[in-house]
C-alpha positions in Angstrom: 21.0 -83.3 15.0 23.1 -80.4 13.3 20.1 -80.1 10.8 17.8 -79.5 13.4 19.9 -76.9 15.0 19.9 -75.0 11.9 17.1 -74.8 11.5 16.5 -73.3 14.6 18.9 -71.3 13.7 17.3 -70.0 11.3 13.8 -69.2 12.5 14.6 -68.0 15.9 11.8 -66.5 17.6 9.3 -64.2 15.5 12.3 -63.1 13.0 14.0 -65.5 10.3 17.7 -64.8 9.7 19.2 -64.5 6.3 21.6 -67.8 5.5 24.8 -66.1 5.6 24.0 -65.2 9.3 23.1 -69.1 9.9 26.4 -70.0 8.7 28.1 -67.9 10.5 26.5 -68.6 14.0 26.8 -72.2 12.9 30.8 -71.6 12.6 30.5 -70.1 16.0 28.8 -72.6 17.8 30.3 -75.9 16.3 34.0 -74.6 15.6 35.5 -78.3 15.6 33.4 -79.4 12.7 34.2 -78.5 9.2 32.5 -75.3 8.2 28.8 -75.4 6.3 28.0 -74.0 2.9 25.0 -71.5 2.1 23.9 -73.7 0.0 23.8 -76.3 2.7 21.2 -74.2 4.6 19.2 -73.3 1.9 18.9 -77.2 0.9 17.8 -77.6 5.1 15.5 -74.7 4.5 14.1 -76.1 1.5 13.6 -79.7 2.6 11.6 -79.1 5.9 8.2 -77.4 4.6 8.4 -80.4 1.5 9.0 -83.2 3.8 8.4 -82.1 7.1 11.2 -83.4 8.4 15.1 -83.1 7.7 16.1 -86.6 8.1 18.4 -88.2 5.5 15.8 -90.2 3.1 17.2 -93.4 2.5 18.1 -95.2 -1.1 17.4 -98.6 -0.9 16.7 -98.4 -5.2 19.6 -97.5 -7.6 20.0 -93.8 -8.8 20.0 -94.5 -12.7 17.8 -96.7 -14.9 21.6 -97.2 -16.5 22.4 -98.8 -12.8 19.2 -101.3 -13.2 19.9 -102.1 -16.8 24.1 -102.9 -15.4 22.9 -105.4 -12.8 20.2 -107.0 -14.6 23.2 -107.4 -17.6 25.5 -109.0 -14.9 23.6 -111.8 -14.0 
C-alpha cells in the first residue's frame, strides 16, 4: 500500500517531484511509521516501469548457488 502511495507521490499530476520532496511529504503524511530513505524511493521508482508493478516478488529458490550446494551436502 505505502509503495503505491509513493509512487503517487511521486508523479502527481503532469509534474514529477524530485525524491527528497517524496520523502518528505511521505514523513508528513505517515508520521507514526519509521521514516523512508531516498534510496527507498528511487528503488520504488525504479521497479515500476521494469515490472510494472511494485509488489514484493517472492523467493521461493535460495539466494546463492553456495545455499543449494549447503542443502544438497546436508542430506
Amino acid at each position: 500500500m505505502h509503495k503505491t502511495t509513493i509512487l503517487q507521490m511521486i508523479a502527481c499530476g503532469d509534474r514529477t517531484r524530485a525524491q527528497a520532496e517524496v520523502v518528505h511529504l511521505f514523513q508528513e503524511k505517515y508520521p507514526e511509521l519509521p521514516p523512508i530513505s531516498q534510496g527507498t524511493v528511487s528503488k520504488i521508482e525504479k521497479q515500476f516501469p521494469e515490472r510494472g508493478h511494485v509488489w514484493q516478488l517472492k523467493k521461493n529458490h535460495p539466494n546463492k548457488l553456495s545455499d543449494v550446494i549447503y542443502k544438497r551436502e546436508k542430506r
